[in-house]
C-alpha positions, 0 to 999 in steps of 0.5 A: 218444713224445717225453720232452720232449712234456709239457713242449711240451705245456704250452707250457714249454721242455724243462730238461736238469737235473744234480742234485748231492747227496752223497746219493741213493738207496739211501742212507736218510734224509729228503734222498735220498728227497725228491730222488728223488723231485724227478728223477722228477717233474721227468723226468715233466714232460718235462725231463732229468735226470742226478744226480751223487752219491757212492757209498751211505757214509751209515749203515751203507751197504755197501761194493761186494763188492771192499771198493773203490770206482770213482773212477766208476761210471755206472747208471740208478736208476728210470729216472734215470742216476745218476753215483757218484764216490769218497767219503772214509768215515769213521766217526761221530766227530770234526768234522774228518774229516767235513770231509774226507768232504765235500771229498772229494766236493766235489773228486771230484763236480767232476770228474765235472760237467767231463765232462758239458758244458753243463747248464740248471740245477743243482740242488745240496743243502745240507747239506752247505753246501761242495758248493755250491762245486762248483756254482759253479765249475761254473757260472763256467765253463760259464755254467750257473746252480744252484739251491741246494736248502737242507734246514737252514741249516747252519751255524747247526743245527750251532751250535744243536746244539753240533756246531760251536764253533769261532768261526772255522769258524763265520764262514767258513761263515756267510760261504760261505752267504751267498756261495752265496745271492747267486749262486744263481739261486734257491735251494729250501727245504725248510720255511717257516721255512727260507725265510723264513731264507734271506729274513732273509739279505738275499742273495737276493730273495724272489722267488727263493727256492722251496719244495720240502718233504718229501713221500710217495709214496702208492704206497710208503707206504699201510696194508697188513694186519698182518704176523703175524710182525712182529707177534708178534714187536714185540708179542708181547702184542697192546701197542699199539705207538709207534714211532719211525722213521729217523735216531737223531740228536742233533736228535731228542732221542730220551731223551724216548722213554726219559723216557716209557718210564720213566713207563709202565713199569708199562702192559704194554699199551704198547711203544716200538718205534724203528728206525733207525740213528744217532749216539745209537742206542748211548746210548739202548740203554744207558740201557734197558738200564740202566734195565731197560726191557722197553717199548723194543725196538730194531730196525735200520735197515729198506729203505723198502719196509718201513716200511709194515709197521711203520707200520701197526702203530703205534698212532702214530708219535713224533716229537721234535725237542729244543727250540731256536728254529731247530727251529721251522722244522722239518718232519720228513719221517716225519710224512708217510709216518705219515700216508699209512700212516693212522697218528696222530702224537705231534709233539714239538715247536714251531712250523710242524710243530705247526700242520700237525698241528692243520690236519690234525688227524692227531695230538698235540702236546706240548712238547719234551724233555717225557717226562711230557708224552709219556707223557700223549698215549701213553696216550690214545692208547692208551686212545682209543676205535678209532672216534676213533682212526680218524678221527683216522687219516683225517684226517691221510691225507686231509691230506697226499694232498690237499697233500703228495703229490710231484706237486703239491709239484712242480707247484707248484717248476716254476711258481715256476721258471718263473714267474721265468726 
């Protein structure tokens, strides 16, 4: 059978697409998983994808056995082939070496587009903003439109989160962002808040601006029986356990975790579990540490295959986020794979997440950076009675098979693209 019947089938031209992300499985993390998922819902309705990307360098990625990587190393992943070009790896530190770990994938990638010819689309990720400089002057020379897949609207989370300072900086790149915008042929967001940000710009017609949000996998994420071992070891106990799962960042504002802990440090029948890795990992370990906490345990940073084990265990999984206006906008991506595992959420946070969260009813929510508040919903859930606790389990797994699954988030991107080619 021919690749492109599905999408003859349905009476729509077949798309040869070059998605360019400094990202892309094995790397960890909301953007790589969400874009793998895009090039195969995208290949599943009968168009073409290459994905150009950079070797995995992203927290704590390995290095190839040599210790060196190929200026070039082509392989299929799931299906999809998959170009890796050379990256600049610099550790977690200050701002302008991670300038230079993104220009040099800015200038390697490039290279790399150079050899592939002509394409319909490419779709290029943002953060970080300055790959979008590849797309178009890929696209000024081979006449080849780029959508502008925008995860946060950087530079302002930057700003917001104190990462950047430098008033020059910020305009240039704020002038870039809105370069991008304008010549986009469409660009994608990843939340309501962040399209309607795009939107407020003035650079781009709404019409153009798509929506593409954080999904699940059904497949990968589901609940599965306990796994003893992992059990006796994180709750050795039998504690009912809120975990906290994936990048330990500044955004996250992870101290309310440990805020929490310190209230509920006398209720042995609860424990804290987060697994990830991170810029604040090393700072939240301290303070447990120095707090004598024996309700915080830390667990490296887990393959996605085995996140369903851990989320199936949780009692619910905390999610924060620090306060800021621009996190209103947010949607983090873990709530979702909670939800498709049947496990509560406790949502730290404000605005479009939170109502999601009350649609759904899936879970709590409390204000940010609020440790007493935290504390107060951990302890009714834990205290919940299993029959209410399963149904609040239901409904946030009902929810998202019904509205977050990747097909129909991508039934619904290709029909807005289509709809205004």
């Amino acid at each position: 059978m021919n690749p492109n019947d599905d999408a003859e089938d349905a009476g729509t031209k077949a798309l040869k697409f070059i998605l360019l992300t400094q990202y892309y499985v094995p790397e960890p993390g909301a953007a790589s998983l969400r874009l793998e998922a895009m090039a195969q819902q995208l290949v599943r309705h009968g168009h073409e994808v290459t994905v150009v990307t950079a070797h995995a360098h992203h927290l704590g990625a390995k290095r190839t056995v040599s210790g060196r990587e190929a200026l070039w190393l082509q392989e299929t992943v799931r299906g999809i082939p998959v170009v890796r070009t050379w990256i600049w790896r610099v550790p977690t530190g200050r701002f302008w070496m991670r300038l230079l770990n993104y220009f040099s994938f800015v200038v390697t990638s490039f290279f790399a587009l150079l050899k592939m010819g002509r394409a319909d689309y490419v779709i290029v990720e943002s953060p970080p903003l300055f790959l979008g400089i590849t797309a178009w002057l890929y696209g000024a020379l081979f006449g080849v439109p780029y959508i502008l897949s925008v995860s946060d609207l950087w530079p302002e989370s930057a700003v917001a989160l104190g990462l950047v300072t430098n008033r020059m900086l910020i305009r240039l790149t704020e002038g870039l962002e809105h370069f991008l915008y304008r010549h986009a042929a469409f660009v994608s967001g990843v939340t309501e808040g962040i399209r309607e940000g795009v939107i407020q710009t003035g650079a781009i017609s709404s019409q153009r601006v798509l929506f593409f949000p954080n999904g699940v996998d059904t497949a990968v994420f589901r609940r599965l029986e306990p796994d003893e071992s992992l059990a006796a070891r994180l709750a050795p106990r039998h504690q009912r356990l809120f975990l906290y799962p994936g990048t330990m960042g500044y955004a996250q504002g992870l101290d309310i975790i440990i805020d929490a802990a310190v209230v509920l440090r006398d209720r042995e029948d609860i424990r804290f579990v987060l697994v990830g890795e991170g810029p604040v990992r090393e700072h939240l370990m301290r303070r447990a540490r120095e707090l004598g906490l024996a309700n915080v345990l830390f667990d490296p940073l887990q393959p996605v295959e085995r996140m369903s084990d851990y989320f199936s265990l949780a009692r619910a999984v905390v999610v924060p986020l620090k306060r800021h206006r621009l996190f209103r906008g947010a949607r983090p991506s873990k709530i979702f794979p909670a939800w498709a595992a049947q496990a509560p959420v406790i949502y730290c946070g404000e605005g479009e997440m939170s109502q999601l969260i009350e649609d759904a009813g899936g879970g709590l929510v409390v204000p940010p950076e609020d440790g007493l508040a935290l504390a107060d919903a951990v302890r009714q859930l834990a205290d919940m009675d299993d029959a209410d606790w399963e149904r609040m389990s239901r409904a946030g797994y009902d929810y998202v098979v019904s509205n977050y699954t990747w097909d129909r988030i991508s039934e619904r991107w290709l029909n807005g693209l289509q709809s205004e080619s």
